[in-house]
Each structure stands twice: as C-alpha cells, then as structure tokens.
N, C-alpha and C positions, 0 to 999 in steps of 0.2 A: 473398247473394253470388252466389247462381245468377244472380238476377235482374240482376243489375250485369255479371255476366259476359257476359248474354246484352243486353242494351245495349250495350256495347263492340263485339261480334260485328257487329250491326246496324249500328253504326259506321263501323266496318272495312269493311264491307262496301260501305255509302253511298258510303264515302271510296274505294273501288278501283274503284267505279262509275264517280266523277264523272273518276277518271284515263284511265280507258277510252273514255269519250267526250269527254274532252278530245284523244286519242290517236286517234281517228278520225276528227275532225273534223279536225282538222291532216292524215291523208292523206288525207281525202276532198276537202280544199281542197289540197292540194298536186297532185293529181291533174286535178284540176279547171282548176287556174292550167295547169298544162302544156297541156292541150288548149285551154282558151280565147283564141281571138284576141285579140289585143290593141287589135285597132282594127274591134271588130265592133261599140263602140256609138258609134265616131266617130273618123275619121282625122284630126284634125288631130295637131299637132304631139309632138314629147317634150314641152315645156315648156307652161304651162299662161300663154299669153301675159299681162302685167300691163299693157301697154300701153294707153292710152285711145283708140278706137276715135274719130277724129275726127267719122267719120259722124254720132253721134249727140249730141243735145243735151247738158247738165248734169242730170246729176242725176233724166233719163228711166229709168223703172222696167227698159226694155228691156236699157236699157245692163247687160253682166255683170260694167261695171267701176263707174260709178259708182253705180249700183241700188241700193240700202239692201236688197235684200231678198240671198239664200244666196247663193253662187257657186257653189252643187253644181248643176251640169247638164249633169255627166255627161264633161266631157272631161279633165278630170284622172283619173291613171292610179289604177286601185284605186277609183275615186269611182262607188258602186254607188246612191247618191241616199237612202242608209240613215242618216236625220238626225233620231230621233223626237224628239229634247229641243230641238232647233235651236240647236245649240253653235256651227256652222260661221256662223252671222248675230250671234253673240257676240262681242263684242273685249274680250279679256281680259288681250292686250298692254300693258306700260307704256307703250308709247309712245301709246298713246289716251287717257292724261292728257291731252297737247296736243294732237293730232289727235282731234276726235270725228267727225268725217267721214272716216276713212279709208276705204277702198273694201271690200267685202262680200271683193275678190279677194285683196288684201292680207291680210285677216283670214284665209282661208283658206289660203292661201303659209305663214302663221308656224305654224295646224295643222299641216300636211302635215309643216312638217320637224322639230314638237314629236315628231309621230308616229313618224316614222321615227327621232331618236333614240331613244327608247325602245322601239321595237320593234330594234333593233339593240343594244342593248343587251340586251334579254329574249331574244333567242337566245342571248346568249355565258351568260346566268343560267339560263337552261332547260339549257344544255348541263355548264355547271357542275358545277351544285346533285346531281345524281344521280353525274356522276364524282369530285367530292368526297366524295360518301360511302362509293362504289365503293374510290377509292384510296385514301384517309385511313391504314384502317386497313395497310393492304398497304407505302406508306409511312413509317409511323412505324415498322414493326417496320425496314424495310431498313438506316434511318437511323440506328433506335436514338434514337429521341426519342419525345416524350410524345404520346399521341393528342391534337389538341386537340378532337376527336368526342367525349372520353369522357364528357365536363362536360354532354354534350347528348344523351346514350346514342346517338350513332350520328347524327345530323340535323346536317343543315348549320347553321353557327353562323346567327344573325340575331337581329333585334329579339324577334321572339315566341319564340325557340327559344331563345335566349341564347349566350352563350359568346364573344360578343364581344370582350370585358376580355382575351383571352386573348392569352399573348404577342407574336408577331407582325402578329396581326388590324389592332388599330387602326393600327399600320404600312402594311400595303397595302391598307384602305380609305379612307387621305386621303392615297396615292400616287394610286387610283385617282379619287377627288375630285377631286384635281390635274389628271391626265389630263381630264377631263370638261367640267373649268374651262378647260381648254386647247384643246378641240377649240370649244366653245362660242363665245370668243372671234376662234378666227380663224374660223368660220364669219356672226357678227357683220362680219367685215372683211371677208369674201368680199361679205356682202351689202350693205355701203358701195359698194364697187365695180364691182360689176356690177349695181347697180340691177336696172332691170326685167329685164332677162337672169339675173338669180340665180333658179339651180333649185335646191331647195332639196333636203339630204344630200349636193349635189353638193360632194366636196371633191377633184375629183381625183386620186382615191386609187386608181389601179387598176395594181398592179407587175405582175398577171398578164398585164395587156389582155387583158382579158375581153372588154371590148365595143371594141374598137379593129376600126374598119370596120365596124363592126354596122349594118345598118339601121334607121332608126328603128320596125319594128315590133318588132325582136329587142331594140331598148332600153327600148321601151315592154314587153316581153313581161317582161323582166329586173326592173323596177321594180313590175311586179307583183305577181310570182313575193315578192320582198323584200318589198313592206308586206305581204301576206297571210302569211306569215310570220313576219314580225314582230308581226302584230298577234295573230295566235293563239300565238305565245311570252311574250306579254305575260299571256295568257290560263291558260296551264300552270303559268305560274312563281306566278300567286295561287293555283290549287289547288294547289301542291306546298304553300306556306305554312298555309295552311289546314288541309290536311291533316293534316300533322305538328304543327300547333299544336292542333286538336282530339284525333286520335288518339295523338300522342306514338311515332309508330313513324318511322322514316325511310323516305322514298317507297320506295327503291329492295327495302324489308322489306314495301310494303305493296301493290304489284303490278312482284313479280319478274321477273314473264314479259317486261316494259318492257325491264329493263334486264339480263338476260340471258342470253350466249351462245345462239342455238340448239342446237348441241351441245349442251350444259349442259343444256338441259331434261328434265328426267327418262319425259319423254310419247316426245321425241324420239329418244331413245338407246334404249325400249322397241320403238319402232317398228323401228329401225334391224339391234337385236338379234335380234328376232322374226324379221327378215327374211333376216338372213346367214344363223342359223341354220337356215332351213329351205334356204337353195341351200347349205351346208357340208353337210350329211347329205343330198341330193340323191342317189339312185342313177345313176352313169353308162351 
C-alpha cells in the first residue's frame, strides 16, 4: 500500500508538472505574440493570395501556386515553417478524390481554417472544463438539483471520465453538433463564393468591431495573437483529459493555484496578514 501510495504521489506530481508547463508556455507565447511584429517575416498582405501568378509557367517548381511542393514560405499569418511530418504538402480533402492536382495553396487554405476551427473551439473547452467543475457544485446546491459531477467525483463529464448518459448532457452535445454543423456549412458557402478571396475563419462575425479600420498590420497582429492561442488551448484541453483520466482527480483539485482566487491562497493572505499586522502595532 505504501508503495501504491507513493506511485500515485509521483503521479500527481508528473500530472501538476505537465499543467504547469502547459500554463507557461501559453504565457510565454502570449507574451511573445503581443511584442512580435506581425510583418517582421514579410509584409505582404492579410490574406495569403490563391490566385495563379500569370508570370510563371504550369506547373514550374517556383510557382507557390502550382509547385507540388509545401506552400509554407512564411507569409501566411502564424506560418513559423515548423512542418516535421510534411502534412501541409498532404491533401486530405475530399475533394481531391477528383482533383489530384490541386494546388500545394489550396491544400493549405483548407488547413489553416481546419486549424482555426478547432483551435477556437479549444479555448471555449480550455475555458469550460475547469469552470464546470468550479461551478457545478456551487450550482446544483442553488438550484437544488442533482450534481451531474457526482457520477464522475468531481471531473468534467467526457468520453474517458464518463458521465455522459446523464440527463441533460446528450441534449446540449447534439444542440452543440448542430451548431458546428451549421457554422461548417455556411462557411462551405462563404467559400463557393468568394473563391480565391476566401480567408479562411473569416465569417464576418465581429458585433464588437474590433478590427473595424484596423490596419493591416493590427489584423495580421490579431490573427496571430488567435491561432497561437488557439493552438496551445488545443494543447491544455489534451492534458486536462489526460490528466484526470490517469489520475482520477479533477484538474482544478490537482493544480489549485490555476484556478484560484489570489486572495484565496493561503501563501497570500499569510503574506498580507504578516504585513498589516506589523503596521497595526506600529508605535506612533
């Protein structure tokens, strides 16, 4: 039992590691993105043009549209040349059933906005995952309804953690399917229509106007900032899984300090204490 005990510790421990440098590398890259020009490794455009370059022959190696070889060279936004398996010279689009020539750029355009779905999605699951387990219980006492945390001691419901089957769940996971299926489709439509002009996660979706009048460096800077992001919430939301499918603890039980309050930390309010108390007995 000792010995079992002290495997788990190890565990636990590996498992608070791997959160904590998943946890620093997101501010060390968010920090990063903020200072980084956005047009320090080449000013051309927002859009990563699909158009065929008249200048050059068919099917000339130089060409970055028809070239059979990558179309990573650097001027697409986030595109850091970091391609060890060489996925981006892959076409694993249905529609290269009929088309096996389609262009290295093409193949890349249907990446970029695979990417960016699911990196915009793994921030609302990154953001989630830890405040469902935060509110759950806090919830269900208000409501006076049943935890559905409780099937899962506390871990966000999922495939490897379970708890699925539960009431409401399969409800608003094929509400949210729907949704997905819906955005999917008209962004399909977008890309009928505007052909080579389609940028891809463009869906004109902005009630804030965020980038309304922006320049194209502050759009380029913007669209960075978002797949670096996204790509490392893509990143957290498999070790959150992980985690809690090896350890069996929920994330937010297994590095608290994450999720929270400052106040709240017992380091904090020692500090805080320590400190009134010596200006409250202070002799005037």
């Amino acid at each position: 039992l000792t010995n079992l005990s002290s495997l788990s510790s190890v565990g636990s421990a590996s498992m608070t590691m791997m959160t904590t440098v998943a946890f620093c590398l997101l501010l060390a890259s968010t920090v990063e993105a903020a200072f980084l020009s956005p047009l320090s490794r080449t000013g051309k455009n927002v859009v990563v043009r699909m158009q065929i370059d008249p200048s050059f022959p068919p099917n000339d190696p130089e060409n970055p549209v028809t070239s059979r070889e990558s179309a990573l060279d650097g001027s697409m936004v986030a595109d850091y040349g970091f391609d060890p398996l060489n996925f981006a010279s892959l076409d694993l689009n249905l529609g290269s059933a009929e088309d096996k020539q389609r262009s290295p750029a093409y193949v890349l355009r249907d990446y970029r906005e695979a990417e960016l779905r699911h990196g915009r999605l793994a921030m609302l699951a990154a953001l989630a995952w830890p405040v469902q387990e935060l509110l759950s219980p806090i919830l269900s006492r208000l409501l006076r309804e049943p935890m559905l945390m409780a099937e899962t001691g506390g871990r966000s419901p999922s495939v490897l953690n379970g708890g699925l089957e539960q009431s409401t769940i399969p409800l608003t996971l094929a509400v949210f399917a729907g949704l997905i299926a819906a955005v999917d489709i008209y962004s399909l439509k977008l890309k009928d229509e505007q052909g080579d002009d389609w940028l891809p996660g463009d869906f004109g979706f902005d009630p804030l106007n965020l980038l309304g009048g922006a320049t194209i460096e502050a759009r380029r800077d913007m669209q960075e900032k978002e797949i670096n992001n996204g790509r490392l919430a893509m990143v957290a939301v498999v070790i959150y899984v992980i985690e809690e499918a090896v350890t069996k603890v929920p994330i937010v039980q297994l590095t608290p300090w994450l999720f929270t309050p400052l106040i709240a930390n017992p380091s904090f309010q020692q500090f805080f204490d320590g400190a009134f108390a010596i200006s409250a007995f202070r002799a005037e």
